[in-house]
C-alpha positions in Angstrom: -56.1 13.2 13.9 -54.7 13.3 10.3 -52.3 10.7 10.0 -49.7 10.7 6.4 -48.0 7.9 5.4 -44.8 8.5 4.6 -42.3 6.8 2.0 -38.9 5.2 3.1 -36.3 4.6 1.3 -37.2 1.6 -1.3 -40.4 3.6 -2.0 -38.5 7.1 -2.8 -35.9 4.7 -5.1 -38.9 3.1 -6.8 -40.5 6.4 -7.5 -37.4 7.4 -8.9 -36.3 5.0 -10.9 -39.3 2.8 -12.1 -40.5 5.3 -14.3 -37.6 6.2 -15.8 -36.5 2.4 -16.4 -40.2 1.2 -17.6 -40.5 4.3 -20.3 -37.1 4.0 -21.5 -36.2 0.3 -21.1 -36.0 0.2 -25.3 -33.3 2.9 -25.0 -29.8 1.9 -24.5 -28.8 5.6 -23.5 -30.9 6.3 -20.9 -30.5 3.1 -18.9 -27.0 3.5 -19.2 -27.4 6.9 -17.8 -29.5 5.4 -15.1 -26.8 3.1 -14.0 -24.2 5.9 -14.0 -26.7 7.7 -11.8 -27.0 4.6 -9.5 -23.5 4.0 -9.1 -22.8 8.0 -8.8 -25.6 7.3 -5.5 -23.3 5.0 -3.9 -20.2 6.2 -4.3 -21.6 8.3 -1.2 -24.4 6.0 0.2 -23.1 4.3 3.6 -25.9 2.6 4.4 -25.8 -1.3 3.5 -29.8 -1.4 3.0 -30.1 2.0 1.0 -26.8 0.6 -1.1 -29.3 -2.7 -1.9 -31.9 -0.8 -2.7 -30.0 1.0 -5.6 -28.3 -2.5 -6.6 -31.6 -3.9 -6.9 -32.8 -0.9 -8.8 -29.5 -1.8 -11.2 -30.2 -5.2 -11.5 -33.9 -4.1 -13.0 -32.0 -2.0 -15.2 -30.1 -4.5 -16.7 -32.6 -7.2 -16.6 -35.0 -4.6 -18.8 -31.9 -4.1 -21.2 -31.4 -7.9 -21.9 -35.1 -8.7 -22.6 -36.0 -5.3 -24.6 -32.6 -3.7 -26.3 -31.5 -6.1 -29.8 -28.0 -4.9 -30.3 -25.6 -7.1 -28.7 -23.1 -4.5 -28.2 -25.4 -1.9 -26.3 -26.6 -5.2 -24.4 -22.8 -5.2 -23.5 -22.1 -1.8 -22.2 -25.0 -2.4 -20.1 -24.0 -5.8 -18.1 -20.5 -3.5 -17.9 -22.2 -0.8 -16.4 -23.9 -2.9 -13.8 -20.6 -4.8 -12.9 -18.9 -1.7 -11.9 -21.5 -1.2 -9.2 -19.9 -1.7 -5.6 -21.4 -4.5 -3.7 -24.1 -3.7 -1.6 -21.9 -4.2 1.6 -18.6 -2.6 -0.3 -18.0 0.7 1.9 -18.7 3.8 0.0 -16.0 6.1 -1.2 -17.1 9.1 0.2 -19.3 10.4 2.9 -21.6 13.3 2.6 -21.8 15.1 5.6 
């Protein structure tokens, strides 16, 4: 019997998201880009463990800005970014369907 493990939801996230924030943590762009993307993903994520996995995935983000990026001011948009991230249990404003 062949038996495939298969991913859940915190393992799809980190697949998609480690990579991009480990190769680009030296650029303020692209993790700023990555928490847009995040906080596009739960604007329609209802559920409250999926919606922590993407904060948690945010909170990396910023934490890799604050110890790798040297301007202040990028360092800034950043922590922004990640504060206008709903709460984990905020309700989403839309639902796909």
């Amino acid at each position: 019997m062949l038996h495939r493990r298969v991913t859940d939801y915190a393992g799809l996230c980190d697949a998609m998201f480690h990579m991009v924030r480990k190769n680009a943590s030296g650029s303020p762009a692209v993790l700023i880009r990555l928490l847009e993307t995040l906080e596009r993903v739960m604007t329609v994520e209802a559920r409250p463990e999926r919606r922590a996995e993407l904060v948690r995935h945010a909170d990396l983000a910023l934490s890799a800005g604050r110890i790798v990026v040297e301007d202040p001011a990028d360092v800034a948009i950043l922590k922004a970014r990640r504060a206008a991230l709903p709460a984990a249990d905020a309700r989403p404003q839309a639902v796909l369907r």
